[in-house]
LUMFI-384911 format. One record per atom (N, C-alpha, C): residue number from 1; residue in three letters; atom name; x negated, y negated, z. Coordinates in Angstrom, 1 decimal. Layout:
N
NODE   nr  rest  atom       u       v       w
NODE  NUM   ala    CA       X       Y       Z
...
END
This chain:
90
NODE   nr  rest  atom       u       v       w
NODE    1   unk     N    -0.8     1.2     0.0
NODE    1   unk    CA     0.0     0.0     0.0
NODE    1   unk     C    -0.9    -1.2     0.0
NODE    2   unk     N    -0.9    -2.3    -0.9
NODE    2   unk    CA    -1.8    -3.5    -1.1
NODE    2   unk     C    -1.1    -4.7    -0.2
NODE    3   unk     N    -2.1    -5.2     0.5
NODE    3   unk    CA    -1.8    -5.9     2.3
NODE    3   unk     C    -1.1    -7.4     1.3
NODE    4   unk     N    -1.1    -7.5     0.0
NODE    4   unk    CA    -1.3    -9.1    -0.8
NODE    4   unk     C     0.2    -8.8    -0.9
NODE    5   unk     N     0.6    -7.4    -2.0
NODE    5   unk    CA     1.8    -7.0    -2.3
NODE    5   unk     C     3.2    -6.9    -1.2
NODE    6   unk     N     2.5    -6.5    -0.2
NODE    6   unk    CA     3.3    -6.3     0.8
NODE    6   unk     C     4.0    -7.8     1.4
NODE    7   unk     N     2.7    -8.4     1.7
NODE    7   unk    CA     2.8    -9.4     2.4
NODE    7   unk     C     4.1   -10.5     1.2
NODE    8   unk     N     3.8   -10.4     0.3
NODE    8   unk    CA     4.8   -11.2    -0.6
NODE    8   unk     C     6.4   -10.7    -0.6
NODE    9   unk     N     6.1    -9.3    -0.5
NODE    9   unk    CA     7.2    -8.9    -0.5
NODE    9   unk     C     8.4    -9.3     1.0
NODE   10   unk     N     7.2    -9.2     1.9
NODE   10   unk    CA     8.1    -9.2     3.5
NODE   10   unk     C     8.5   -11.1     3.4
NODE   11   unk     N     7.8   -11.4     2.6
NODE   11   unk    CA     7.9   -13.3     2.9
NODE   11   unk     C     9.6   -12.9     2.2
NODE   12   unk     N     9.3   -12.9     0.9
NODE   12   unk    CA    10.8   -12.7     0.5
NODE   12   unk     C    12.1   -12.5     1.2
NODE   13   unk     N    11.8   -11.0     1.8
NODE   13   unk    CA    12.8   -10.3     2.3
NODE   13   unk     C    13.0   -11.2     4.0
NODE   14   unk     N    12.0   -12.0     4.5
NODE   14   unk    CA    12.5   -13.0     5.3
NODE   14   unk     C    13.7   -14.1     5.2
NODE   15   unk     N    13.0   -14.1     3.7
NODE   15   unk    CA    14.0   -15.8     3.1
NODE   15   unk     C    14.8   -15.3     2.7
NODE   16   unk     N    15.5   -13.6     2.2
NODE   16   unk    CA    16.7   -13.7     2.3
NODE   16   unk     C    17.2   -13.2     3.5
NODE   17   unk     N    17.0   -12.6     4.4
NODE   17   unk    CA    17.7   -12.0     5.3
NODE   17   unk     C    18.3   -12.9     6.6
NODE   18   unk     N    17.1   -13.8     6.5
NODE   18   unk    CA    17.4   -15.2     7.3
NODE   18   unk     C    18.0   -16.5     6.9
NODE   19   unk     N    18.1   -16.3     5.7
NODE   19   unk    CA    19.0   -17.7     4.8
NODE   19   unk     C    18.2   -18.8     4.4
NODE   20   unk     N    16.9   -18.6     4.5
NODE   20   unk    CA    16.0   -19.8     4.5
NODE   20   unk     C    16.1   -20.5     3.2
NODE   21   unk     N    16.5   -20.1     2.6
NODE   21   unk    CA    17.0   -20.9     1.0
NODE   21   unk     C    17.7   -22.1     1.3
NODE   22   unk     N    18.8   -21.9     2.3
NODE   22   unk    CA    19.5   -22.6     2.9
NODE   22   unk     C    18.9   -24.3     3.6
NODE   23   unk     N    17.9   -24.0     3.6
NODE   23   unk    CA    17.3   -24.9     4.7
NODE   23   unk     C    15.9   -25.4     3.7
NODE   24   unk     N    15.8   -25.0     2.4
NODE   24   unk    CA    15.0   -25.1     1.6
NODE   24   unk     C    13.4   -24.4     1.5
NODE   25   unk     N    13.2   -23.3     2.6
NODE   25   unk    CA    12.6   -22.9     2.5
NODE   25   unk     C    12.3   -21.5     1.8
NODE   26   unk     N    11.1   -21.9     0.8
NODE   26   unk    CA    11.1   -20.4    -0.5
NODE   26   unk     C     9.8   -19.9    -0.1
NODE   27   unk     N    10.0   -18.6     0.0
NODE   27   unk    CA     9.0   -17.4    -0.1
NODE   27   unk     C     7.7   -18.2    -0.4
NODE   28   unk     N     7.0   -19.0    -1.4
NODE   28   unk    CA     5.8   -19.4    -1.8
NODE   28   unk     C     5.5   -20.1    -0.5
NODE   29   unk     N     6.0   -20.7     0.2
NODE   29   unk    CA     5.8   -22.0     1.2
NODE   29   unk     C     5.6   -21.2     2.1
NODE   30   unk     N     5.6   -20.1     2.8
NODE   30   unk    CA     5.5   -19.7     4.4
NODE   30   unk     C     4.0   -18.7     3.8
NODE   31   unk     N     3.1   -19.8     4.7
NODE   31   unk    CA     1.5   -19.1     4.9
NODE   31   unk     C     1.5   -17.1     5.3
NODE   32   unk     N     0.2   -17.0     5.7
NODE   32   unk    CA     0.4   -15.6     5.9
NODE   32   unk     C     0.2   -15.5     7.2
NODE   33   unk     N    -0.6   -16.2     7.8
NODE   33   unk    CA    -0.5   -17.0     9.2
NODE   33   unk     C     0.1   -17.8     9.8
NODE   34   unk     N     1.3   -18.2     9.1
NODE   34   unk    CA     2.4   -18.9     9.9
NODE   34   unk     C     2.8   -18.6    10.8
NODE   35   unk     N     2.9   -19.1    12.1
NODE   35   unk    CA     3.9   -18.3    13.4
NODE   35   unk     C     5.2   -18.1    13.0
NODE   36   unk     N     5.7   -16.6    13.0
NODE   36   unk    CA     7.3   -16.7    12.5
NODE   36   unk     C     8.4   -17.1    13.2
NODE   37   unk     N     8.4   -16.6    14.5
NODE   37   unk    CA     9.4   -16.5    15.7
NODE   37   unk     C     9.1   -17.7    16.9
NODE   38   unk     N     9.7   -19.0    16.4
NODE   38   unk    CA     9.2   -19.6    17.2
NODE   38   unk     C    10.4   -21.3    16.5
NODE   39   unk     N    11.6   -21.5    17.4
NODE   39   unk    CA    12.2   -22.5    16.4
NODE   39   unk     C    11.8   -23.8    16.3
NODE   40   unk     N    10.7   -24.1    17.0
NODE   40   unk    CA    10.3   -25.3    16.8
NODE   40   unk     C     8.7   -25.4    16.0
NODE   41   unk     N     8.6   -23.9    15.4
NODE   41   unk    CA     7.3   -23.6    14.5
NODE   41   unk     C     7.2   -23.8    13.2
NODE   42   unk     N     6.5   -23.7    12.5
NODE   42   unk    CA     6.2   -23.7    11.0
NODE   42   unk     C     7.5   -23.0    10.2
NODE   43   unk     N     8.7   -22.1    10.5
NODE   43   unk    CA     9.4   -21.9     9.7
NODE   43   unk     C    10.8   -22.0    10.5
NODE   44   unk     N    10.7   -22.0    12.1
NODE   44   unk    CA    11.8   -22.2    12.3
NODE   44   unk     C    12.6   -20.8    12.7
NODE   45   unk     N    12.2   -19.8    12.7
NODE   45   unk    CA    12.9   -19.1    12.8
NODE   45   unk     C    13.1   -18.6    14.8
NODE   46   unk     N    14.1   -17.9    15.5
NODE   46   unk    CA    14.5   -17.8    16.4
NODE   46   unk     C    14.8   -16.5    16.7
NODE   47   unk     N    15.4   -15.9    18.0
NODE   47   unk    CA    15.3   -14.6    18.8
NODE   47   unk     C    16.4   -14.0    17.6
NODE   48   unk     N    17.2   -14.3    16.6
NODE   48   unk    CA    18.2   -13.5    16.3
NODE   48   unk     C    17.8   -13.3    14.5
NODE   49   unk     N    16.8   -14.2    14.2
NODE   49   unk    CA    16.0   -13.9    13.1
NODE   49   unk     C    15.2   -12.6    13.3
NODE   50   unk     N    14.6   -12.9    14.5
NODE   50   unk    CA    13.8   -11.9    15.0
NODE   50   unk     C    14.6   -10.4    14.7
NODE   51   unk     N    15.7   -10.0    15.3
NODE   51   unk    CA    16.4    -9.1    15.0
NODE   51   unk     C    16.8    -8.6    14.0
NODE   52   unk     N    17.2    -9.9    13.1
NODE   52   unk    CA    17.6    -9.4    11.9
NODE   52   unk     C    16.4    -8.9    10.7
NODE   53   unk     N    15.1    -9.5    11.1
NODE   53   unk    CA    13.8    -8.9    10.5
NODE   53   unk     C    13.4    -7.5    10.6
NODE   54   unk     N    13.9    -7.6    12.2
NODE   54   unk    CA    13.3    -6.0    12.8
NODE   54   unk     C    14.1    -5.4    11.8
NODE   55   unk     N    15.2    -5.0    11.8
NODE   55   unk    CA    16.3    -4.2    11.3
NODE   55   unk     C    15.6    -4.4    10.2
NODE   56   unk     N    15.8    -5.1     9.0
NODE   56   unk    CA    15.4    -4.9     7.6
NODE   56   unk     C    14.0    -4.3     7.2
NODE   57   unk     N    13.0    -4.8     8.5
NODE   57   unk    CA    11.7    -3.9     8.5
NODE   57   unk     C    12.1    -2.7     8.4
NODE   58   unk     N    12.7    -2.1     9.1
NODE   58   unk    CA    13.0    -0.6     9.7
NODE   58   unk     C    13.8     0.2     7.9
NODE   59   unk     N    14.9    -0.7     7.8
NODE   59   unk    CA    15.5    -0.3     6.7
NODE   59   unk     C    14.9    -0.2     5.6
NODE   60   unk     N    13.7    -1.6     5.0
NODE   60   unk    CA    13.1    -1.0     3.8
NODE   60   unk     C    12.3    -0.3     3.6
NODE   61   unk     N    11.1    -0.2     5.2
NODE   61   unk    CA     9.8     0.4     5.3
NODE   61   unk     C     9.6     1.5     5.7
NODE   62   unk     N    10.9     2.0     6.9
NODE   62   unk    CA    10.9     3.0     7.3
NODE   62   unk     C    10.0     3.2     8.7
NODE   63   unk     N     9.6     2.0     9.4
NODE   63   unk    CA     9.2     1.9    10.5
NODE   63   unk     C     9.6     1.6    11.5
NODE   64   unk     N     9.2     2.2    13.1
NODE   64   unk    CA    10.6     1.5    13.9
NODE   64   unk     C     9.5     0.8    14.4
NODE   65   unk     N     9.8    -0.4    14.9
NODE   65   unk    CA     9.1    -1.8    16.0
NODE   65   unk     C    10.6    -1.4    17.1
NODE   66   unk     N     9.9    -0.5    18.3
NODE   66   unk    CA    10.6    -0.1    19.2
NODE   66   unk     C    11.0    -1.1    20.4
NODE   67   unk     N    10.2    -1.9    21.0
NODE   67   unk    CA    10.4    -2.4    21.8
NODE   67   unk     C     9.9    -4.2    21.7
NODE   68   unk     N    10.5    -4.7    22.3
NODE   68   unk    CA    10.2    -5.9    22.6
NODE   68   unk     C     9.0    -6.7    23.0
NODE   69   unk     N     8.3    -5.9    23.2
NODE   69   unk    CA     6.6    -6.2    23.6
NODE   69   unk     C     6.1    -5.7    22.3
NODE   70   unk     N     6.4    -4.6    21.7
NODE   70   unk    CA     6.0    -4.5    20.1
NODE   70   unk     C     6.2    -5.7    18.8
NODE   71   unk     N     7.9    -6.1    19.4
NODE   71   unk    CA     8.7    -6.9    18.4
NODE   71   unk     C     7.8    -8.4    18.5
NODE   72   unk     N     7.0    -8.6    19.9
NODE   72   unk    CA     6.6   -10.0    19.9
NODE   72   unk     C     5.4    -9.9    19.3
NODE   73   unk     N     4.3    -9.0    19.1
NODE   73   unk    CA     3.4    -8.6    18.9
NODE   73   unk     C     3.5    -9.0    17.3
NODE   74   unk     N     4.0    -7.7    16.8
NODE   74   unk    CA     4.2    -7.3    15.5
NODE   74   unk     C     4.7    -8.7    14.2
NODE   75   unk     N     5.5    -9.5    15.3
NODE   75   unk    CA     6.4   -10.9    14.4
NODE   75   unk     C     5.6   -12.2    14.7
NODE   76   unk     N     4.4   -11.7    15.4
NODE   76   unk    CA     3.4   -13.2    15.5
NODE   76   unk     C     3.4   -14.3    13.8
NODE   77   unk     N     3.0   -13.1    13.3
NODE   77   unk    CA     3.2   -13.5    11.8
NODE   77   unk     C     3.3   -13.0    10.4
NODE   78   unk     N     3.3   -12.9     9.0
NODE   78   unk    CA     3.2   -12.2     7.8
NODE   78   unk     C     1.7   -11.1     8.1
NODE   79   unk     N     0.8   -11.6     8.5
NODE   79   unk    CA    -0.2   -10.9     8.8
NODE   79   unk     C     0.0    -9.9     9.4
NODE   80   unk     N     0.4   -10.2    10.6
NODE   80   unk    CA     0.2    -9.1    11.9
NODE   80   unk     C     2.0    -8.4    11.5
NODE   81   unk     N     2.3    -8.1    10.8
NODE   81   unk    CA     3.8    -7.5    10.4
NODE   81   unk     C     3.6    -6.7     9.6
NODE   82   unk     N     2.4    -7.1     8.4
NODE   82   unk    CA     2.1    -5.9     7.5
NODE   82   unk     C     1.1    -5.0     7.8
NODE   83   unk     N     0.2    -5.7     9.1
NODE   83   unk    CA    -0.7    -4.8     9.2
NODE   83   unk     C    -0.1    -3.5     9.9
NODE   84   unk     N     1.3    -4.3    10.3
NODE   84   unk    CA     1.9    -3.1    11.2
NODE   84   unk     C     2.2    -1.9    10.7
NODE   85   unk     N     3.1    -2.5     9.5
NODE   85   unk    CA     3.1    -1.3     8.6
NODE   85   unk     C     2.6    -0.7     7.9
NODE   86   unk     N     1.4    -1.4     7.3
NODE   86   unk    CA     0.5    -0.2     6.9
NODE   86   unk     C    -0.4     0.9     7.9
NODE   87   unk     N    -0.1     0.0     9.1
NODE   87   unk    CA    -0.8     1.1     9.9
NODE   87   unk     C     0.5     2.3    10.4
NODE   88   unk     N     1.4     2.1    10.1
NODE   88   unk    CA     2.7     3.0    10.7
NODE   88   unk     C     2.9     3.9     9.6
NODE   89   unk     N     2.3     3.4     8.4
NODE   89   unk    CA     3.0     4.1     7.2
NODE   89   unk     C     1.7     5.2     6.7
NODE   90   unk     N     0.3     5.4     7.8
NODE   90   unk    CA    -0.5     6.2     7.5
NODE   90   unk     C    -0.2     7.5     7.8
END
């Protein structure tokens, strides 16, 4: 799995799962190191984005992010989300 590929792809599946289109933000514009979960951060997103990310992680990738000390971990940012799952998908 290519960490570039991936990572383009999860930006995507952010901006739609979260509405970000809505608010003008497109897939090209969110860094790879952007903080994601955080509503007064670089994209804005909050505890129920959070949720709705986990879920669609799970559903496209086939990975579970179990717990809540994982979920905060894992959603720091585009980086630390794909390394997750390429490391889950070994």
């Amino acid at each position: 799995m290519n960490k570039d590929t991936l990572n383009s792809e999860l930006k995507e599946m952010i901006v739609d799962v979260c509405n970000l289109q809505e608010v003008g933000i497109d897939a090209s514009e969110i860094d790879d190191d952007a903080i994601l979960i955080d509503p007064n951060g670089d994209i804005g997103l909050d505890s129920l984005d959070a949720v709705e990310i986990v879920a669609a992680v799970e559903k496209q990738y086939g990975v579970r992010i179990s717990n809540t000390n994982t979920s905060l971990k894992v959603l720091q940012s585009i980086n630390t989300l794909s390394d997750y799952i390429i490391a889950e998908k070994k």
